[in-house]
N, C-alpha and C positions, 0 to 999 in steps of 0.2 A: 895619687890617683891609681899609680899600677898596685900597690897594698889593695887598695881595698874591692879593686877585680879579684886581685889573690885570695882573698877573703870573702866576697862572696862567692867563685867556685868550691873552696872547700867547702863552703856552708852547705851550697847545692849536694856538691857528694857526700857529706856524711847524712844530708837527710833522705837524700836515696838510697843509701846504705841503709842506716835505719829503717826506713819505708820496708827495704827488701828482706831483712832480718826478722821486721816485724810479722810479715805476710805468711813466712814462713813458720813462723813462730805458732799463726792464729791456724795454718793449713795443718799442722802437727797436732794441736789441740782439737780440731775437727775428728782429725783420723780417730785420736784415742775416745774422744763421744761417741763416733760411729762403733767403735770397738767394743765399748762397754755396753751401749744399747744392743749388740744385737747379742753380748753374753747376757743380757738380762733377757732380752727376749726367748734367747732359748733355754734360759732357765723356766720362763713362765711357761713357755710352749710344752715342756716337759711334765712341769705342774699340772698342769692341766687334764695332760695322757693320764697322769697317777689317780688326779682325783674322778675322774671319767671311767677309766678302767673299774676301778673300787665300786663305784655303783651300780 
């Protein structure tokens, strides 16, 4: 019986380990979409000024 307490707390901790690895993982991937969108946007923003100014 004391096994498999031992055995389901470590189940509990490596899946909040994971869980928290994971979150992390997805908060990092957030950051670099927010990165790339707003270098796209000020590439279009820029676009924009060029083709505006020219006419």
């Amino acid at each position: 019986m004391e096994t498999a307490k031992q055995f389901t707390w470590r189940l509990l901790a490596a899946g909040v380990c994971l869980l928290t690895v994971s979150s992390a993982a997805h908060a990092d991937s957030l950051d670099q979409q927010r990165s790339r969108y707003a270098q796209i946007k000020q590439a279009w923003d820029n676009r924009q000024m060029d083709v505006g100014g020219r006419a």
